[in-house]
N, C-alpha and C positions, 0 to 999 in steps of 0.2 A: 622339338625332340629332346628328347634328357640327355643332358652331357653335351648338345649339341646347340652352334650359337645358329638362330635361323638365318638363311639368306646361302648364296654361291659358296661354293669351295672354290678352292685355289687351281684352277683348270691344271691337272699334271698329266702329261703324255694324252690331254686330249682323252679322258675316260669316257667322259658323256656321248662328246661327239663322236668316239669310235662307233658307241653301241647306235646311234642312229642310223650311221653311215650305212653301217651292215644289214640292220634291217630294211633300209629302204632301196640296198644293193638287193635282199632276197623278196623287195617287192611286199613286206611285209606290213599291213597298217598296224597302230597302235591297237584299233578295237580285236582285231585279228590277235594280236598277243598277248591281250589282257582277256580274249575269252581262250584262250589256250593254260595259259601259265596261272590264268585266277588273281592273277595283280592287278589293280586298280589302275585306267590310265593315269589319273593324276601321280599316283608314284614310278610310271614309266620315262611322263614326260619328266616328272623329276631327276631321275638319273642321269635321260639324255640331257638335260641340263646342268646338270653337276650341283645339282641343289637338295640339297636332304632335309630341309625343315619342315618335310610332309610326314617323316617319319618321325614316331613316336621316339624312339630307340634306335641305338648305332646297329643294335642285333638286328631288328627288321630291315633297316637299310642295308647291312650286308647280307641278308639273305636274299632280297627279292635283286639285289644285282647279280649272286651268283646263278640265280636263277634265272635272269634274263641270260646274261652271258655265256650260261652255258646252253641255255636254245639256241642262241644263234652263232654257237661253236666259237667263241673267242676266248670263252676260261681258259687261262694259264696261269702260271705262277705269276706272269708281269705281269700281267693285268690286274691280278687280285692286285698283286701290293700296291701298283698306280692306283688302283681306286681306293686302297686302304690311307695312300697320303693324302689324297684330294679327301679323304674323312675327318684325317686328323684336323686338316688344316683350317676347319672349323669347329675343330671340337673346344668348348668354349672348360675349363679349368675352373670346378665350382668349390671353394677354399670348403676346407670341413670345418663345420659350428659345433665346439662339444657342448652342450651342456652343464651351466655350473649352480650346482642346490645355493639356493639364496640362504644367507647368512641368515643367523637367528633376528638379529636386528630387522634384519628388510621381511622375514615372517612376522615381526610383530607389528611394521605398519601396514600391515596390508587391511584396507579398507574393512573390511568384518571383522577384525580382531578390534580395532578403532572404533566401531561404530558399539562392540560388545562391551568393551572398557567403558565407553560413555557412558552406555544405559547402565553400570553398574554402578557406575558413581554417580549417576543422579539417582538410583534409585536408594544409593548408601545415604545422599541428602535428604531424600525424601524421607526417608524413614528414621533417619536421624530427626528431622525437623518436627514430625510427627510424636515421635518418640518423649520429644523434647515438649509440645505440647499437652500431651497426655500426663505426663510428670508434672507439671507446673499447674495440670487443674487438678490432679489427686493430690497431690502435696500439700500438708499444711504450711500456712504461713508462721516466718520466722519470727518470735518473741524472747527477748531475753531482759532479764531484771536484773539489775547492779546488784553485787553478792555484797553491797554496802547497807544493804537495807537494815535496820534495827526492828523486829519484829515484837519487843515488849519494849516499852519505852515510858517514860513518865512525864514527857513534852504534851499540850495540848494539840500539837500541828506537825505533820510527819509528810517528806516529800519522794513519791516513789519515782527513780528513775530508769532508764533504760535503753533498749533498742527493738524496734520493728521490724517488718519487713516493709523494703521502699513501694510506695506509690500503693499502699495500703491504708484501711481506716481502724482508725485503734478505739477501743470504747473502755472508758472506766468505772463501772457501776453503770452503764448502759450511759453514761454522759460521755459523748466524742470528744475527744483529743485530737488535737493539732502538730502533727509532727514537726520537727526541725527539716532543714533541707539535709544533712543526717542522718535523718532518720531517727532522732533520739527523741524522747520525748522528756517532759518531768512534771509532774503532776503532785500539787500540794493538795493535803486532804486535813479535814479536822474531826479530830480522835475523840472521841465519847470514851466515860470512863466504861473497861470493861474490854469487852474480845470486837474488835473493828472488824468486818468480813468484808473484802474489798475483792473485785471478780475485773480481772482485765481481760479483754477481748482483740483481737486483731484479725482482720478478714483483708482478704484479698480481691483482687480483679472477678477471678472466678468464684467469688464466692465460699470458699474454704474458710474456716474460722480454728484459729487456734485460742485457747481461752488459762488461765494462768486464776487459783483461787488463793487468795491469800489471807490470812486472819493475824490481825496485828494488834495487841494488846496493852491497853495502858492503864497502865496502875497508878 
């Protein structure tokens, strides 16, 4: 029963047993007053028992007592309230739960926001990572030439040096170069009198070629 702890009440002034007494003083069966009144025996024998855990609610339970007891002419004022303490005396005291909105924090662990944050960060990887590979195979590789170079010179022998890009192959007039671990390279060349056309090359992993034309003249 709601509100109510199942099991006996506290027998007061004898409620149950009065109502028995009387009905079985007027000769009365149970079947006889549950087809009368329309109350279930099993909540008849309850009352005469002083047991209410058949009832859903305190309200059914004092209805169907005042309604036996006033068939068999014992409503009174004392009686109601005798049977109103023998109610209370189990009526079982259920603390009230309010309700409190979960903080922002305890909304953000909650399992699907957790699982939504993952997939957004791996997908930020993913596409980060991706991103990252696509850039690194359209991208030319890096060449730079020492701004030391002498482009007209009057030496027989001229040495170009520089920087690449690591773990690249560098080619100078289609002959490959050996890089430094550096990544520097230097390469002596021997100058004909007149305009020297010297074509450096550096390709990468993927295949990208960055190419540098230089013409270096000696008089």
């Amino acid at each position: 029963m709601v509100g109510v702890r199942s099991g006996k009440g506290e027998i007061v002034e004898g409620v149950g047993e009065r109502l028995r007494r009387t009905r079985e003083k007027n000769q009365l069966s149970l079947a006889d007053v549950s087809a009368e009144l329309h109350i279930p025996v099993k909540q008849l024998v309850a009352l005469e028992s002083d047991d209410y855990s058949v009832f859903s609610a305190e309200l059914y339970a004092r209805g169907a007592y005042s309604t036996y007891a006033k068939y068999l002419g014992i409503h009174t004022n004392i009686s109601s309230h005798a049977f109103l303490r023998s109610l209370s005396s189990v009526r079982e005291r259920i603390p009230l739960t309010l309700h409190t909105p979960a903080t922002f924090f305890e909304r953000l662990i909650h399992p699907k926001i957790i699982l939504a944050f993952a997939g957004f960060f791996l997908a930020l990887l993913v596409g980060g990572y991706i991103s990252w590979q696509l850039q690194s195979f359209w991208r030319l590789p890096n060449l730079t030439i020492d701004d030391s170079l002498s482009f007209v010179t009057s030496e027989r022998s001229l040495t170009i040096t520089g920087t690449a890009e690591e773990q690249s192959q560098l080619f100078v007039n289609e002959e490959s170069v050996l890089l430094q671990e550096d990544s520097h390279f230097s390469v002596p060349l021997i100058l004909h009198k007149g305009i020297n056309p010297v074509r450096i090359e550096v390709k990468n992993a993927a295949g990208r070629v960055r190419a540098a034309q230089l013409f270096l003249l000696r008089t």
